[in-house]
C-alpha positions, 0 to 999 in steps of 0.5 A: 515152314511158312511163319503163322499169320494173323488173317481177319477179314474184318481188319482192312490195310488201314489197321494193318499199316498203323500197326506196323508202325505202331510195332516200331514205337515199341507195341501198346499190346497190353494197352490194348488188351487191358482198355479191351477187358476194361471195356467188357468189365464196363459193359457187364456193370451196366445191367446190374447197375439198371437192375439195382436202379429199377428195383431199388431207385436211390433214396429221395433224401439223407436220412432215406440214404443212411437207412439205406446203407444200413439195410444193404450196404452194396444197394446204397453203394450203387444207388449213389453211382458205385458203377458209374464210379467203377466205369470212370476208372475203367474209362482211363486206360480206354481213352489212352488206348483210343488215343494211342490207336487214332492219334495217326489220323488227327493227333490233335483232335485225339489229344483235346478229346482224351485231355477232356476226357481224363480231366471230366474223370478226374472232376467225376471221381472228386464229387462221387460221394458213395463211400464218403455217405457210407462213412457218414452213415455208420457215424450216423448211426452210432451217434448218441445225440441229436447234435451228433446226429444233425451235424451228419445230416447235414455232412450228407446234404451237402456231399448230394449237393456237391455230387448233382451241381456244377462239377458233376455236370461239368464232367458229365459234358466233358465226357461227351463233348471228348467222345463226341472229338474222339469219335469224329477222328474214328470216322477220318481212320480205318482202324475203326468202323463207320458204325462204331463211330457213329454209334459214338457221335450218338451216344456222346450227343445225348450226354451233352445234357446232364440228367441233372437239368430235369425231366429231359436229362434224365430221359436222354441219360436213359436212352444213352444206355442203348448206344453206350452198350453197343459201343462198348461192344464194338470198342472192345473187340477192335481193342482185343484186335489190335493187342493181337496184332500188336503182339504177333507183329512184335514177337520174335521172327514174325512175319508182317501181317498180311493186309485184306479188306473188309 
């Protein structure tokens, strides 16, 4: 009986290759597949996050931020980048798997790309202030003075301060500038598609300018969300790809996968 073979007319001989030698490392499948699930979790987020922003855009002020949490907990979590938040976490296992997947092609570009990008993760998660503001929202509402009250007041301010300054922009650049690395590689590798690469290179030019600067930033973030939905699209199905792969090439008694062009 002949042994069953996975048969893709999408995956050419380049992805084959690298996953058979990636299956005499020892397999990354679940890296795969969990960098594949966290990507479609990404891309689910995204409409509900701009729903939430078009009916309900975030409050202009502290005081308009703490009643807000006080009205709806959940909006005022995702007025103040709950998602954006969420979405960093989601990046991690994604940057390591588009590492160990392209590292082949230029293994120090993809160590730089994914380096900068952990670190712009690590910066972004140390100055969200969503949940700081809600802590600081219900001990601005039980404050019994005025003292009280402005000293949280001015608690809040300062966490806005610190969410939309330098280390906010910092990691907002470095998460572009370690896309732009990353899908740079991804056009010199047959493991990823032209279009997935170059959707990439768009994406990650129009997050070279935070949305913090003005009127400018603030239209290119917008127009970001279209190639950042695609990519993700893109991104996940070549990861579910290669767990698959990955995962009939390390079974027990399987055959290699045959090669085929597409």
């Amino acid at each position: 009986m002949a042994t069953p073979q996975i048969r893709s007319p999408s995956i050419g001989t380049g992805l084959m290759a690298t996953i058979r030698v990636e299956s005499a490392d020892g397999g990354w499948t679940w890296l795969y597949r969990v960098a594949g699930v966290a990507a479609v979790i990404s891309l689910v987020l995204l409409p509900a996050a701009i729903v939430v922003y078009t009916f309900s855009p975030p409050p202009s002020s502290v005081v308009a931020s703490f009643a807000q949490f006080q009205t709806n907990r959940l909006v005022g979590l995702v007025d103040l980048d709950l998602v954006m938040l969420v979405d960093s976490v989601l990046m991690i296992p994604v940057f390591l798997a588009l590492y160990v997947a392209l590292r082949r092609a230029n293994e120090s570009l993809m160590a730089l790309g994914t380096t900068l990008g952990l670190v712009g993760i690590a910066v972004y998660l140390t100055t969200n202030p969503c949940f700081s503001m809600l802590s600081l929202s219900d001990q601005y509402a039980a404050a019994t003075t005025d003292a009280q009250r402005a000293m949280f007041l001015a608690a809040g301010q300062a966490l806005l301060t610190t969410w939309t300054g330098t280390a906010f922009d910092v990691s907002y650049v470095l998460g572009g500038v370690a896309g732009l690395t990353i899908a740079t590689v991804m056009l010199r590798s047959t493991l990823f598609g032209k279009a997935t690469a170059y959707v990439g290179i768009v994406l990650n030019a129009l997050m070279l300018v935070p949305p913090t600067v003005g009127t400018i930033g603030l239209i290119l973030s917008f127009l970001s969300l279209v190639p950042l939905a695609i990519w993700y699209v893109l991104i996940a199905r070549r990861l579910f790809q290669l767990g698959a792969i990955s995962s009939h090439a390390n079974a027990p008694g399987a055959a290699t996968p045959p090669t085929s062009r597409g």
